[in-house]
DOVO-883544 format. One record per residue (C-alpha): x, y, z. Coordinates in steps of 0.001 Angstrom, whole numbers, m for minus. Layout:
N
+---------+---------+---------+
|       x |       y |       z |
+---------+---------+---------+
|       X |       Y |       Z |
...
+---------+---------+---------+
***
This chain:
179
+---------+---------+---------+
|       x |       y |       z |
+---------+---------+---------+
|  m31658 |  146405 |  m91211 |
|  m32245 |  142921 |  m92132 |
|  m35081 |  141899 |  m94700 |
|  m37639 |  139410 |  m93617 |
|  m36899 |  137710 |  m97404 |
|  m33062 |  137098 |  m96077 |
|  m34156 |  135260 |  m92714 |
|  m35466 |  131538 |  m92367 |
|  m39138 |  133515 |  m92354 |
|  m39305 |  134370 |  m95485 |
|  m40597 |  130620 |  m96463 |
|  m43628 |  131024 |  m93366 |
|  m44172 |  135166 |  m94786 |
|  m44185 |  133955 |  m98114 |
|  m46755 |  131056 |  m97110 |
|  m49227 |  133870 |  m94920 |
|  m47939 |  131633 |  m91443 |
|  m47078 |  134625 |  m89540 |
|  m49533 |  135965 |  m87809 |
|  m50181 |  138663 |  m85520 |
|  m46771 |  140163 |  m84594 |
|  m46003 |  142344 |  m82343 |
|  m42552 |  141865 |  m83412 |
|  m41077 |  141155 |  m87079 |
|  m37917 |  142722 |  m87117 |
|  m34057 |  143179 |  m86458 |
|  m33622 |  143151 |  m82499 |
|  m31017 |  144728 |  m80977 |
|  m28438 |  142387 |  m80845 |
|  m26387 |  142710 |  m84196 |
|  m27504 |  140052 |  m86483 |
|  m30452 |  138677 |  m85052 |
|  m34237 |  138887 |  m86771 |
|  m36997 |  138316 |  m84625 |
|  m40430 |  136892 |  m84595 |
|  m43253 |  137444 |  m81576 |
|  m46754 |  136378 |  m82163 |
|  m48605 |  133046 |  m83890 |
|  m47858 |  130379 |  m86504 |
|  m50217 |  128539 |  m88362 |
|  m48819 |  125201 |  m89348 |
|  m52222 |  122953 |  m90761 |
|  m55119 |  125448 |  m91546 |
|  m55757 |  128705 |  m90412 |
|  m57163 |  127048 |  m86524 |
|  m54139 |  124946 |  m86288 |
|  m51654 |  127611 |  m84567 |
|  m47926 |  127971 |  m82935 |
|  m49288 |  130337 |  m80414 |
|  m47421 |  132728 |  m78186 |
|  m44214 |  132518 |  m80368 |
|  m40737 |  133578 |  m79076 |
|  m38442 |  133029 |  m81939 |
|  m34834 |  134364 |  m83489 |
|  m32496 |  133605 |  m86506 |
|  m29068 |  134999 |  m86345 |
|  m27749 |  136530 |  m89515 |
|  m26019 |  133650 |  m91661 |
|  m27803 |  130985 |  m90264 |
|  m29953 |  128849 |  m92572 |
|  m32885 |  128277 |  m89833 |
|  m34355 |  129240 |  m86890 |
|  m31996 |  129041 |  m84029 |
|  m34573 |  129786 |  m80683 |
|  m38479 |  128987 |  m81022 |
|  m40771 |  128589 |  m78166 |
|  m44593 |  128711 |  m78288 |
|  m47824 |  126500 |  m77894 |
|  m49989 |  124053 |  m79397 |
|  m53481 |  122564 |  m78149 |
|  m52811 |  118914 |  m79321 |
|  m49618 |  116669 |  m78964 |
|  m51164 |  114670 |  m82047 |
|  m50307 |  117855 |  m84474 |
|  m46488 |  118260 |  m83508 |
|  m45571 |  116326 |  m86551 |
|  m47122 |  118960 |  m88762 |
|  m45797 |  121589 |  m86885 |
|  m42330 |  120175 |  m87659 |
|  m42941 |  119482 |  m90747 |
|  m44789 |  122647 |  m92231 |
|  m41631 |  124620 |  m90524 |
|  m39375 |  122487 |  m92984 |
|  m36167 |  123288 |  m93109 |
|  m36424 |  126308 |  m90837 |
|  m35542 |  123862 |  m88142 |
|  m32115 |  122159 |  m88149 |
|  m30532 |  120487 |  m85760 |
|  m29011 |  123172 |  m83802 |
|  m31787 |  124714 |  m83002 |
|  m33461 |  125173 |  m79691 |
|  m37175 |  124546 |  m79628 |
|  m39457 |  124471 |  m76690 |
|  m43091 |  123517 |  m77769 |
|  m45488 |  123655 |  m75104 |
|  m48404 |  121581 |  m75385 |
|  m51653 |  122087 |  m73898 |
|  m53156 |  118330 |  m73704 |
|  m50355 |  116153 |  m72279 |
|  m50328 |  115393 |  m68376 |
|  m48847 |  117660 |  m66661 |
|  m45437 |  117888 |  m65455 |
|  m44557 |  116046 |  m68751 |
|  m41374 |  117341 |  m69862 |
|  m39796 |  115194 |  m73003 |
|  m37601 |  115337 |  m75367 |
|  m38861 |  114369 |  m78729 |
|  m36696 |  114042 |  m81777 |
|  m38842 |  115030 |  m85686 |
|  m36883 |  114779 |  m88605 |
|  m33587 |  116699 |  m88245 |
|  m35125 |  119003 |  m85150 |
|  m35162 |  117576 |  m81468 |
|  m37547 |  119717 |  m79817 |
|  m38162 |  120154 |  m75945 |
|  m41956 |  119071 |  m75461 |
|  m43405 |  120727 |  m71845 |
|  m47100 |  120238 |  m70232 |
|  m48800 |  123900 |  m69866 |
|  m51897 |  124506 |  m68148 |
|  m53771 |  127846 |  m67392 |
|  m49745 |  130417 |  m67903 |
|  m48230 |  131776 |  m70867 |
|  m45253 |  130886 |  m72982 |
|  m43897 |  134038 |  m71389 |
|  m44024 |  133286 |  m67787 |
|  m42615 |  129192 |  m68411 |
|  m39859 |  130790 |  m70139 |
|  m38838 |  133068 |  m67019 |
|  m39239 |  130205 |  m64696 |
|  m37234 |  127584 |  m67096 |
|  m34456 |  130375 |  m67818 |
|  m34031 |  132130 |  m64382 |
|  m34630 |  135815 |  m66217 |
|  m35392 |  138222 |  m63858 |
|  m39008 |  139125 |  m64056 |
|  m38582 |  142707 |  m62588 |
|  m36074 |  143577 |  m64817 |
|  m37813 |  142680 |  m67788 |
|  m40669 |  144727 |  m67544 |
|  m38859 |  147549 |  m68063 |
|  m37627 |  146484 |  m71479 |
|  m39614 |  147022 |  m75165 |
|  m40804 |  143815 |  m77158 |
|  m37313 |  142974 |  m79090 |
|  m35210 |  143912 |  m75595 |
|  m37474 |  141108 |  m73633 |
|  m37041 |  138000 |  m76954 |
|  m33290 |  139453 |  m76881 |
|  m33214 |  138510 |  m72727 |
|  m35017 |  135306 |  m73271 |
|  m33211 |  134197 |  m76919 |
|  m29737 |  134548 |  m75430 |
|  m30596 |  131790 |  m72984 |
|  m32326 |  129966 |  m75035 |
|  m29944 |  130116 |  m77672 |
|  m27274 |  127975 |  m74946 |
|  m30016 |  126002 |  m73701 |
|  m30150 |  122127 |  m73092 |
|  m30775 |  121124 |  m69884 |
|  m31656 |  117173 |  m71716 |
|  m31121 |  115776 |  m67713 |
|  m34159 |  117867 |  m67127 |
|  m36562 |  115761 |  m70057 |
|  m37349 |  112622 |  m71043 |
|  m35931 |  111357 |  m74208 |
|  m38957 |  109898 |  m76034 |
|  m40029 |  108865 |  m79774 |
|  m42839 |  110792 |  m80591 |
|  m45211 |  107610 |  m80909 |
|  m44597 |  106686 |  m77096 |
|  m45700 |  110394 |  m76390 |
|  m48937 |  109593 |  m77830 |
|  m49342 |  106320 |  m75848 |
|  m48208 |  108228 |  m72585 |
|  m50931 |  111072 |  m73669 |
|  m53686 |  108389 |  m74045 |
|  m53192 |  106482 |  m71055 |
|  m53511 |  109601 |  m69078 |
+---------+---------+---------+
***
């Protein structure tokens, strides 16, 4: 069993960032320590919601993180209260609730490059399956750390970067505000 203090979460535990799980645990691939439910990344209304995340055992930071924010504008502070949590292998699909839709970019911050996608009224959960092909049927039939294991190990190999827009994070904001 893998301690939360020997993960890249011990910095956001340590900090009071994780909040609500419904998972914060080993999963049951060998290795792997995984995270379901919110970040907070400004103040306590600033939130990473619907988190899908995973380290893998020996790995300095997180290696799969999906969830979403309300405002383009705070993705900078997202990336950088995560710190070094984030590396440049990682995969990380933010979601973001105020950019036009059918926006899909991809935005490097600091060391992370992170998949930015327009979301509307469905859940991290349900982009995921459609992104990832996972069968929907199937997964319903699995626990909490079976369904991030299904999802991670896609996610893990993702980068479909013919399916986004390479961006700067400045000309997201002028694309946002011209909408």
């Amino acid at each position: 069993m893998t301690a939360i203090a020997d993960t890249p979460y011990a910095k956001l535990e340590a900090e009071g960032r994780l909040l609500k799980p419904s998972l914060k645990a080993d999963t049951h691939v060998a290795g792997r320590f995984g995270f379901r439910g919110d970040i907070s990344y400004d103040d306590p209304e600033t939130v990473l919601k619907e988190v899908f995340s995973v380290s893998e055992s020996g790995k300095p930071a997180i290696g799969f993180l999906a969830g979403t924010i309300k405002e383009y504008a705070t993705l900078p502070k997202l990336v950088e209260t995560l710190g070094d949590v984030l590396d440049a292998e990682g995969k990380y699909i933010i979601y973001v609730a105020d950019i036009p839709l059918g926006c899909r970019w991809y935005v490097p911050l600091g060391a992370a490059k992170i998949f930015v996608v327009a979301i509307d009224e469905t859940s991290v959960y349900n982009e995921l399956l459609d992104v990832f092909y996972v069968d929907k049927t199937k997964l319903k039939k699995y626990d909490t750390s079976a369904k991030l294991d299904a999802l991670a190990d896609v996610g893990l190999k993702y980068g479909s970067l013919s399916d986004y827009e390479a961006i700067s994070y400045e000309e997201g904001l002028k694309r946002q505000a011209a909408a």
